[in-house]
C-alpha positions as CSV (number, residue, x, y, z in Angstrom):
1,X,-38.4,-20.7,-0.1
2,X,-37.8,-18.0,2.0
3,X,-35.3,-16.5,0.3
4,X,-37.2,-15.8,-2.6
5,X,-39.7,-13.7,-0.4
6,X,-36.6,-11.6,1.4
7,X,-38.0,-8.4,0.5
8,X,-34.3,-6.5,1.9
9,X,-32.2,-9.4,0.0
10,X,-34.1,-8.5,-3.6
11,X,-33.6,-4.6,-2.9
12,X,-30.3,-4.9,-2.0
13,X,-29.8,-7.4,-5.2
14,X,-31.5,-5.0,-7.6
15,X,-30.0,-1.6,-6.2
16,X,-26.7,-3.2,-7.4
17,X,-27.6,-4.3,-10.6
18,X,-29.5,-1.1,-11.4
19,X,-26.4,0.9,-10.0
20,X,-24.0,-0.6,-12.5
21,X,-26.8,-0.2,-15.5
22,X,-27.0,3.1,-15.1
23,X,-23.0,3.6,-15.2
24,X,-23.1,3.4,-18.9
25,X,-25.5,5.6,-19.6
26,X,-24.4,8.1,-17.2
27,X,-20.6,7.5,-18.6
28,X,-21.8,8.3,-21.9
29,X,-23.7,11.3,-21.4
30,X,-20.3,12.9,-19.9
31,X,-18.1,11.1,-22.9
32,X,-20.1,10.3,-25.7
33,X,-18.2,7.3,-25.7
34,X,-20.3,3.6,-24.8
35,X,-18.1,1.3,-22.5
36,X,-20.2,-1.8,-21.7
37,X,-16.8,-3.3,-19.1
38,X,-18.8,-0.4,-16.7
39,X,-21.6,-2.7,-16.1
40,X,-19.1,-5.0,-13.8
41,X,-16.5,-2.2,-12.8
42,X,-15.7,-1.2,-9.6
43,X,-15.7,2.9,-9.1
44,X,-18.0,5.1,-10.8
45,X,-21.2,6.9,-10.6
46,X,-23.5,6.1,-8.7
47,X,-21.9,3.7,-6.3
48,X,-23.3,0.1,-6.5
49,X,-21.8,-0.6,-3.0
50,X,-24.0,2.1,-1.6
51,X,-26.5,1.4,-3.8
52,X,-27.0,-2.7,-1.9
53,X,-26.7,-1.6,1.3
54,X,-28.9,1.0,1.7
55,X,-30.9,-0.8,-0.2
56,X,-30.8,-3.4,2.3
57,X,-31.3,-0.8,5.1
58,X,-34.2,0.6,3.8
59,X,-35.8,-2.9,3.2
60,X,-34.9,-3.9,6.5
61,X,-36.6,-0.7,7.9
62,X,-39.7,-1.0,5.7
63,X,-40.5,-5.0,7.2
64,X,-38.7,-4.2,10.6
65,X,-38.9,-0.6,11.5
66,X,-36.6,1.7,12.7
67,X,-36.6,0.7,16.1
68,X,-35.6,-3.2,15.3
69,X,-32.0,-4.4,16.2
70,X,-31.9,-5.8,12.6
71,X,-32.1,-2.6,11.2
72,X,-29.2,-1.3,13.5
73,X,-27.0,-3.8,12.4
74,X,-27.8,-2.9,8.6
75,X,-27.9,1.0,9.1
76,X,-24.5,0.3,10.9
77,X,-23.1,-2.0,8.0
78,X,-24.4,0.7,5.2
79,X,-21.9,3.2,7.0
80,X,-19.2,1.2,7.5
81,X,-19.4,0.5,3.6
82,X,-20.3,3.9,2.5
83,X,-17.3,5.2,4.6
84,X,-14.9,2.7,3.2
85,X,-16.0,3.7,-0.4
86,X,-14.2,7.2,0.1
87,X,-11.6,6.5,2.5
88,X,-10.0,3.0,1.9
89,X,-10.6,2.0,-1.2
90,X,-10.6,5.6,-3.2
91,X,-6.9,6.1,-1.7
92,X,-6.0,2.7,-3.0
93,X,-7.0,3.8,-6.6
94,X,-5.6,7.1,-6.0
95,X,-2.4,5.5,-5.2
96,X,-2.6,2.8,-8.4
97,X,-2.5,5.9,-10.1
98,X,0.5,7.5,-9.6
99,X,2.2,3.0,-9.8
100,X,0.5,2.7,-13.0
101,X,2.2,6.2,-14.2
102,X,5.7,5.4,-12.3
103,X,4.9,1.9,-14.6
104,X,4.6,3.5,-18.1
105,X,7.0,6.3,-17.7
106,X,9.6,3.5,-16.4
107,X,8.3,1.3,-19.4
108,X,8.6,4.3,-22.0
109,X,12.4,4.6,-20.6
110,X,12.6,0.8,-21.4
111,X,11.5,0.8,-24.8
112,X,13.6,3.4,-25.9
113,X,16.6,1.2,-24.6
114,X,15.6,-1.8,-26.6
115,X,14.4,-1.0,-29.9
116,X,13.7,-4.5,-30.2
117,X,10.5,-4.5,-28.3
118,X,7.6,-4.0,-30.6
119,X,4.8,-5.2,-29.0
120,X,1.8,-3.2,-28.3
121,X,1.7,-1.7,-24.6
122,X,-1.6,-3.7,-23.6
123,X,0.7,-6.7,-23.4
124,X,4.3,-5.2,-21.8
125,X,2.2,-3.6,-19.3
126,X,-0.7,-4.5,-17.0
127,X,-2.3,-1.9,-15.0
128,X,-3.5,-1.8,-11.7
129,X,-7.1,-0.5,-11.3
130,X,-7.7,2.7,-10.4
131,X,-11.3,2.7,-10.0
132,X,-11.3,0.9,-6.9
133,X,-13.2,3.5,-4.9
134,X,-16.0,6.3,-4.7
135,X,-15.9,10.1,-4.4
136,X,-18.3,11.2,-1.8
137,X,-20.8,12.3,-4.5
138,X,-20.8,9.5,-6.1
139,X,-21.6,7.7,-2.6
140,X,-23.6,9.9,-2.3
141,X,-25.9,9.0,-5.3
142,X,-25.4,5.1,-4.7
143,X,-27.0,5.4,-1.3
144,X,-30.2,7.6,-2.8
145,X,-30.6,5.2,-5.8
146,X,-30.9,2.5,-3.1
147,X,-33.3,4.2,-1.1
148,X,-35.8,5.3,-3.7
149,X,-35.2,2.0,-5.4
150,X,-36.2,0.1,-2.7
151,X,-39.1,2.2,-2.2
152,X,-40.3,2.0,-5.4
153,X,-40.0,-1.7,-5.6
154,X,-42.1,-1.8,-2.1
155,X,-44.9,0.6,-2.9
156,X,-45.1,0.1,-6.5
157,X,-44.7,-3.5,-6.9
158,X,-46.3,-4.2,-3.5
159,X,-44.2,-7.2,-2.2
């Protein structure tokens, strides 16, 4: 039962799932529009990937302290992620992008060759996904909602 009592685990856990909550809300403020598919997106603000693992780091450093090889190897893995959020994966979307335009433009020249084709573009076409990775604000954000998170959960909810 051990796992139930992982104070680092549950931060981590719930700095994810708080991360994608507040997607929506945050999406809606800048669109007015509601889209409930950002509560298990990828992409976005703030970063949920950020969000877990310093999450994690921060639990880790609150039972361990700073000075402990387990939180090292956490701070260390909270980098690695946080960097690959805006390097890696945010060139990957960048690139799916300019396929999934090169795709439609190529499809529009298609369509207007076969006049035949009437179905709607959702099912000629599926689209690679863009969102795949973070701008640097938005990891940013992830890794402070994990942070205070965590430390609210600690101090507040005294685990």
């Amino acid at each position: 039962m051990d796992l139930l009592t992982n104070f680092p685990l549950w931060a981590a856990i719930a700095g994810i799932f708080f991360a994608q909550f507040v997607k929506v809300p945050i999406q809606f403020v800048a669109t007015r529009k509601i889209d409930w598919s950002l509560l298990t997106s990828t992409g976005g603000m703030p970063s949920s990937h950020s969000a877990a693992v310093t999450g994690l780091a921060t639990g880790v450093a609150i039972e361990s302290g700073l000075g402990s090889p387990v939180f090292a190897v956490s701070a260390v893995f909270a980098i690695i992620v946080m960097f690959d959020a805006t390097g890696v994966r945010r060139q990957a979307g960048e690139q799916a992008i300019v396929l999934n335009k090169l795709a439609a433009d190529f499809q529009r020249l298609v369509d207007e060759a076969k006049l035949w084709q009437k179905k709607p573009a959702e099912q000629r076409q599926k689209e690679l996904k863009e969102l795949l990775g973070h701008k640097p604000i938005e990891v940013f954000f992830g890794g402070l909602t994990g942070i205070l998170l965590t430390l609210i959960l600690y101090y507040f909810f005294i685990w």
